[in-house]
Residue, then its C-alpha position, 0 to 999 in steps of 0.5 A: x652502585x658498584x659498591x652497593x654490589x660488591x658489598x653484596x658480593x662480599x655479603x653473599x660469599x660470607x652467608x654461603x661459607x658461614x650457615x650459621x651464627x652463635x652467641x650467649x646470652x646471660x640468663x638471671x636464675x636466681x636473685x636473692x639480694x646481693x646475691x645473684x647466679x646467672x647462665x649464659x644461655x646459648x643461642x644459634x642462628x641457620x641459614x640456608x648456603x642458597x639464600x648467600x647464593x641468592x644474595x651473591x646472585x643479587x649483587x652481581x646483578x647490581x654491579x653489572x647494571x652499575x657498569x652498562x649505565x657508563 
């Protein structure tokens, strides 16, 4: 349990400092043959800072029922 909670913690931190995620995706435009042109397409994820407070939240509740049950 208590690394299921510090895991969350860690989690939580990385959410709320990073709100965002970008990645590329290649993309066929046109195939003719052995001829082929493609794009990379960006793609991008946002998240709101208070779902990692929530998920910080979360884990800190974990760890400290992890530590009475001793």
């Amino acid at each position: 349990m208590k690394i299921t909670g510090i895991t969350l913690l860690i989690l939580g931190l990385a959410l709320t400092i990073f709100t965002s995620l970008k990645f590329f995706t290649k993309e066929k435009v046109v195939d003719l043959g052995k001829v082929e042109i493609t794009t990379q397409k960006p793609h991008e994820i946002n998240w709101s800072p208070l779902i990692g407070i929530a998920v910080m939240g979360v884990g800190g509740v974990v760890l400290g029922l992890a530590s009475k049950k001793k």
